[in-house]
N, C-alpha and C positions, 0 to 999 in steps of 0.2 A: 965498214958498217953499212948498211942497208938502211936504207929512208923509208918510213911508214908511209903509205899513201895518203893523205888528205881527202876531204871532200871537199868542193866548188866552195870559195865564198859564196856564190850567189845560192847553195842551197839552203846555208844558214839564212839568208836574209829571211825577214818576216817581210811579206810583204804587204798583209793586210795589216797594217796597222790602225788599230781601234782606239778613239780618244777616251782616255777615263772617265773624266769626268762627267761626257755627258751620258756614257754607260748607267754610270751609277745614279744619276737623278732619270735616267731613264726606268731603272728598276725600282727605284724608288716611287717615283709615279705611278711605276705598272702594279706594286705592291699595294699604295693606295687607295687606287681605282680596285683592285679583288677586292679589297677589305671595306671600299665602301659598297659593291655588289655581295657582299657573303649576305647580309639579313633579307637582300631583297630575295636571294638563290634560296633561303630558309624558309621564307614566308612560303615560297614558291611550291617549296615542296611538301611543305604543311598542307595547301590547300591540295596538291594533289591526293595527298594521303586522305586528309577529311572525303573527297570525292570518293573513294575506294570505299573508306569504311560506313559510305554513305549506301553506297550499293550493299556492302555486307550486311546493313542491320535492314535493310530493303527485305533482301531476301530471307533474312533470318523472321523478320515479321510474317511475309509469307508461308514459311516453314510450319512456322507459332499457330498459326489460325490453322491450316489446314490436319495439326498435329490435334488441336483442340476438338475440331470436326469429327476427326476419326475417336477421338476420346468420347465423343458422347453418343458417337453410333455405337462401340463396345459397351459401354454401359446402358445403351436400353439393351441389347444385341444380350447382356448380364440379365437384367433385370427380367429379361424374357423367359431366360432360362430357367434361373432361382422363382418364377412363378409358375411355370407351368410345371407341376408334381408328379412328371413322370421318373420312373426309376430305371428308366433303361441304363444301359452300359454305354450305348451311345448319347444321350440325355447327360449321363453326367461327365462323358470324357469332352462336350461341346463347353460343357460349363468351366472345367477347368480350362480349358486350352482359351476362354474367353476373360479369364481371369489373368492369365498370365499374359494374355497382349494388352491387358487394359494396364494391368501393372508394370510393362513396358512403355504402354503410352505416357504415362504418369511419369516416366524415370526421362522422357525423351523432352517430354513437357517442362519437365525442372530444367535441365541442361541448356533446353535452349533459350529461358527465362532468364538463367544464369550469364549465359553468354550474349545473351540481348542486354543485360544490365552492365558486362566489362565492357561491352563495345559500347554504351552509352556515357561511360566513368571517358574511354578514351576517347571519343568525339568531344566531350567536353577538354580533355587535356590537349588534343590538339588545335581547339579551337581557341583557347585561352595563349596557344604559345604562336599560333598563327598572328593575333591580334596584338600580341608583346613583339613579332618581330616587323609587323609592316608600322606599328607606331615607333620603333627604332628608327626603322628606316626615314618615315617622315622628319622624325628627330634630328638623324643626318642631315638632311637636305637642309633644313631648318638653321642650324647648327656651322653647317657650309655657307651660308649665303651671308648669315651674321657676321662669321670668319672674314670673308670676301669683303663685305661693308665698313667692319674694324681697320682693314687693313687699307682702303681706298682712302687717302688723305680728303681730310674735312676741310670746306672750305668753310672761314670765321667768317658770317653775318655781320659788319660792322656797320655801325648806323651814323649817320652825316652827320656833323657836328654843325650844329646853328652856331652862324656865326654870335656873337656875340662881342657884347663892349671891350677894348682891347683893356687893359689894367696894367699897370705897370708893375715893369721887373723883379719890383722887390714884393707886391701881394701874390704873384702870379708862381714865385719859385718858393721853397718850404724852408723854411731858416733853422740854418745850420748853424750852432755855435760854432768857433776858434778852436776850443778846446775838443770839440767832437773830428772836427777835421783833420788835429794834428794826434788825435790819437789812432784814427784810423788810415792814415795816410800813413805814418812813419810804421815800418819794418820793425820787428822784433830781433836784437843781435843775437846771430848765431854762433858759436863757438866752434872752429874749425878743430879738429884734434891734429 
């Protein structure tokens, strides 16, 4: 019969061996510390996004006015037209084609009214979830420190006892009947099976 090769004991060995226990309060730890950084990372990112939609509704007001401006050059640009009572072909192909940008300008003016009011709905939502998550956080810390305090043994304030006149043994200790001492003193018999 033929012997199967082996491999080296020394390749089984492990040689890094790692101790459990502090593994595990070490992830434990590390779990802790993310979970007490998550609302600060939230806040965080809260306030970047409010920054963002802060430039978006920037520009969307710029948009607004300049969109407004052009809206009421078309309409005197209208009103010029529908006054002066020429019948040319070119007279009235100026008037529609001023009509249909003015009723573009009108449809661009909504839109971007519209979407000036969602971006205001959401700088409000994200301003309210910014303010819910750095008052969390505060809460943490807050929450932490009281934890920390709870757990620091209290030292008892005790206050010096003035001397006073010595009394004798029998005022000074609480009297105990006979019968209280031999009922609390004596054992109840138990029954072995």
């Amino acid at each position: 019969m033929s012997r199967k090769p082996t491999a080296k004991p020394s390749a089984h060995k492990n040689h890094a061996k790692k101790p459990m226990a502090k593994s595990k309060t070490f992830l434990s730890e590390k779990m802790e510390k993310d979970f007490r950084e998550i609302p600060t990372k939230i806040a965080a990112q809260y306030k970047n996004d409010l920054t963002v939609l802060k430039k978006q509704e920037s520009k969307l007001k710029e948009d607004l006015k300049k969109a407004q401006l052009n809206n009421k050059l078309l309409k005197k640009k209208a009103a010029e037209l529908t006054s002066s009572k020429s019948t040319s072909a070119s007279a009235k192909k100026a008037l529609v084609t001023s009509k249909k940008a003015l009723d573009t300008s009108n449809k661009t003016i909504k839109d971007l009214t519209e979407q000036l009011s969602k971006l205001k709905l959401n700088h409000n939502l994200l301003s309210n979830n910014h303010k819910k998550f750095t008052l969390i956080t505060k809460q943490l810390s807050q929450l932490d420190k009281q934890f920390k305090a709870s757990l620091t043994p209290q030292r008892k304030v005790t206050s010096k006892k003035t001397p006073s006149r010595k009394k004798g043994r029998a005022e000074s200790s609480p009297a105990i009947s006979v019968d209280e001492v031999n009922s609390t003193s004596k054992p109840e018999s138990f029954e072995v099976a």
